[in-house]
N, C-alpha and C positions, 0 to 999 in steps of 0.2 A: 504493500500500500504506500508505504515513501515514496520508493522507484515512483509509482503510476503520480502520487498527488506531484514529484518533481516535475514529471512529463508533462503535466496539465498544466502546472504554471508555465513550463518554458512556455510552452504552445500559444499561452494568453498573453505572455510576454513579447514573444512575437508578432503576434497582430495586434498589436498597441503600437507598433510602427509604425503603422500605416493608416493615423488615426483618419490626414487630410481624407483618402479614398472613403472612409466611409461617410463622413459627409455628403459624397456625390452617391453614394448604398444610399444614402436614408432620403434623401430627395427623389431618386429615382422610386424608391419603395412609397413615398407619399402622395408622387403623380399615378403609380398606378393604380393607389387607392381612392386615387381623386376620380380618374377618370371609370374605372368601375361603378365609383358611386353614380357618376352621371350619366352612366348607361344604364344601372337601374330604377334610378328616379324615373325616366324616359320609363321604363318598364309598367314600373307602377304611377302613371302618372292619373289614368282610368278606374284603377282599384287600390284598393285596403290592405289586400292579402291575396297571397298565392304559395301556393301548395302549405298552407298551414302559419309562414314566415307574414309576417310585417315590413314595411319599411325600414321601419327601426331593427328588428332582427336581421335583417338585411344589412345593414349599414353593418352591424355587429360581424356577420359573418365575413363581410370584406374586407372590413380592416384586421381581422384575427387571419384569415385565411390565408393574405397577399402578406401580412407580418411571418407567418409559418411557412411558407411557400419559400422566401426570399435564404433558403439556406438549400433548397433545391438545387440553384446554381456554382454552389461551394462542395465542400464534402473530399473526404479522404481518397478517393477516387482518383484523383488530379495527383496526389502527392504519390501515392501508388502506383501509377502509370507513369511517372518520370525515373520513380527506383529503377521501376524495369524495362522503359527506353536509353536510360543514361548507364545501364547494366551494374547499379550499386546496390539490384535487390540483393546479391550473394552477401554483402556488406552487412545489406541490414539485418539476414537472417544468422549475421554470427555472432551477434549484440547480445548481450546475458538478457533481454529482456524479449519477450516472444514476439513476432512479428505483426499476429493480433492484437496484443496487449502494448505494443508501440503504437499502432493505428489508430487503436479504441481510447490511446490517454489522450490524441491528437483531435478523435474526435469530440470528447468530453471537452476538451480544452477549445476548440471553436465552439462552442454550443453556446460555452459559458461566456466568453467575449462577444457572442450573439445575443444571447440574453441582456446582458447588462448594458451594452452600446449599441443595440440595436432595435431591437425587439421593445422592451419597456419605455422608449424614449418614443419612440415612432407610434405604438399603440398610444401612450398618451395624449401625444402632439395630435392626433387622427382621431380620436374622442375627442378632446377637447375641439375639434374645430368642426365635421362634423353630426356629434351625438352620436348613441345608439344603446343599446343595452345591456346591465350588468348582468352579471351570472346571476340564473334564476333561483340560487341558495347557495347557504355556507357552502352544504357538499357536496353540490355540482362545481364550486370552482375547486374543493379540492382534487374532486374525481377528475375534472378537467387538466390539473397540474402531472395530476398520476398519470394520465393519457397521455400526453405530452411527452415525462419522459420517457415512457415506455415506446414511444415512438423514436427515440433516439437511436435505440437499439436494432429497431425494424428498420432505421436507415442507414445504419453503421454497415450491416450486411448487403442491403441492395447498394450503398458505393464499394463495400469490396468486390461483387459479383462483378460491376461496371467493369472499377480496375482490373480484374483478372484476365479481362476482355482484351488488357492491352498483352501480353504474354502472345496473341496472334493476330494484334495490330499493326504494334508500337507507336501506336498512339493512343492520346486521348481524347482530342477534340472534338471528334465527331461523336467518341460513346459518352462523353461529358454532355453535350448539347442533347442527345435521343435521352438521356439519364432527364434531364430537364424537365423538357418536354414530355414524357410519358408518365414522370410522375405529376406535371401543372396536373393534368389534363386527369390520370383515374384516382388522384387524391381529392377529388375533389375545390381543387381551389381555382381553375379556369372557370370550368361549369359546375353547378353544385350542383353533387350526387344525385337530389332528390328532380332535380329537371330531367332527367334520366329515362327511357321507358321503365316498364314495373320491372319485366327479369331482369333487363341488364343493371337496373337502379340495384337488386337484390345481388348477382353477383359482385358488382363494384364495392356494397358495403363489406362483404365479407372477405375480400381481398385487400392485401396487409398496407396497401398503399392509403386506404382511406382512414386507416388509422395513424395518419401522418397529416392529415387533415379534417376532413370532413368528421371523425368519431369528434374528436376531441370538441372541437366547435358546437356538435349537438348535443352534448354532453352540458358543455358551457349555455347552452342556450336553456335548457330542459326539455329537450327536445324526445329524451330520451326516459322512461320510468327509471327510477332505480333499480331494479331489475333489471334492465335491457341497459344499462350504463356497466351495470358489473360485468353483463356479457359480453360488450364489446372490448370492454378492457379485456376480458380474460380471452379472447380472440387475437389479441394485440400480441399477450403473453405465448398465446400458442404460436402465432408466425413466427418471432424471436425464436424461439426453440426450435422450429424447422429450419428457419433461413441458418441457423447456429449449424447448424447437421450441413445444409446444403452449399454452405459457405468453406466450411472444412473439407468438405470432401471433395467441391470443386479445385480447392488450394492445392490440394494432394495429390490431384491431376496435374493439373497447367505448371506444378512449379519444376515438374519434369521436365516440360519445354523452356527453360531458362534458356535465354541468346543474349551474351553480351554486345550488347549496340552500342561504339563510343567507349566514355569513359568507362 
């Protein structure tokens, strides 16, 4: 637990470098919440409600969404596919610390520099300007926090699977950009879940991406009984433990194909 809490600080450490850039991260993340909103006001400009949501639930769900979303195009993924285009994965797997357990303090450690300079400052600034609704009880915001991190984990593995991708690339770019893209789009945070037809609205919840957005948010709204809040959580818990299986055993694979490229 040292090793990992060191690994997480370096990590936070180093992206407090680079405070300017997120400046231009948190204005870009504001216009896109601005311009969402204005396409759903247009929406509802005729009616009250649609598919169960308000305006104001609405408002809620786009600025939490586009705030959870904005980590989409980051992720250990990137740092992974350079190990093994600049051929330093042999490097990194000779490190007293596991190759996972370097990844996963890398990815704790952007989360948390997301969270604090990101995330809470951008959600504020975007409620305060404007509105929309608080969690529908104490224990929906707690269960929505639990959902949250538990989503960290379901995304820890879909960027290792990305990067593994580059083992018969070597690159990243293009499976960083599809990585994006596929999750905007079945997490819920381009189009929300519930505009969906009925089966595919029904597959999309049950698949591990929509617990990287879509759960947590209807979770937070109460959109969800307590009942059906534990269950998704515990849905959350069960991808984690597959992708965990599927993750390893793809590694196990691919790292037989090591090809040093470059340094």
């Amino acid at each position: 637990m040292k090793k990992f809490y060191y690994m997480v600080r370096m990590v936070f450490m180093e992206k407090m470098a680079y405070m300017k850039a997120l400046l231009f991260d948190a204005a870009a993340a504001l216009a896109s919440i601005f311009v969402y909103y204005c396409l759903w006001r247009v929406v509802f400009k005729d009616r009250n409600e649609m598919q169960g949501f308000t305006m104001v639930e609405i408002t809620t769900y786009i600025i939490l969404s586009r705030t959870l979303a904005m980590q989409f195009s980051e992720g250990i993924n990137r740092e992974f596919a350079l190990w093994i285009y600049e051929g330093s994965i042999g490097t990194e797997m000779l490190r007293p610390v596991r190759l996972f357990t370097n990844l996963f303090s890398r990815r704790v450690g952007e989360f948390l520099f997301y969270i604090t300079f990101k995330a809470v400052p951008i959600m504020l600034l975007a409620f305060l300007l404007l509105g929309g609704a608080g969690p529908a009880g104490g224990i929906n915001l707690l269960l929505f926090l639990l959902s949250v991190l538990i989503s960290i984990g379901i995304m820890f593995y879909v960027e290792m699977l990305v990067g593994m991708g580059s083992f018969y690339t070597l690159t990243h770019y293009a499976l960083g950009y599809t990585k994006t893209a596929v999750l905007d789009l079945l997490s819920g945070s381009v189009v929300p879940i519930f505009l969906f037809p009925g089966f595919i609205q029904e597959i999309l919840t049950f698949l591990p991406f929509a617990g990287m957005v879509s759960v947590p948010i209807n979770i937070f709204l109460g959109k969800y009984t307590l009942r059906e809040s534990l269950m998704y959580i515990g849905i959350q818990c069960f991808w984690v433990i597959i992708m965990y299986f599927l993750a390893h055993g793809c590694f196990h694979k691919v790292i037989k194909k090591v090809v040093v490229q470059g340094g």
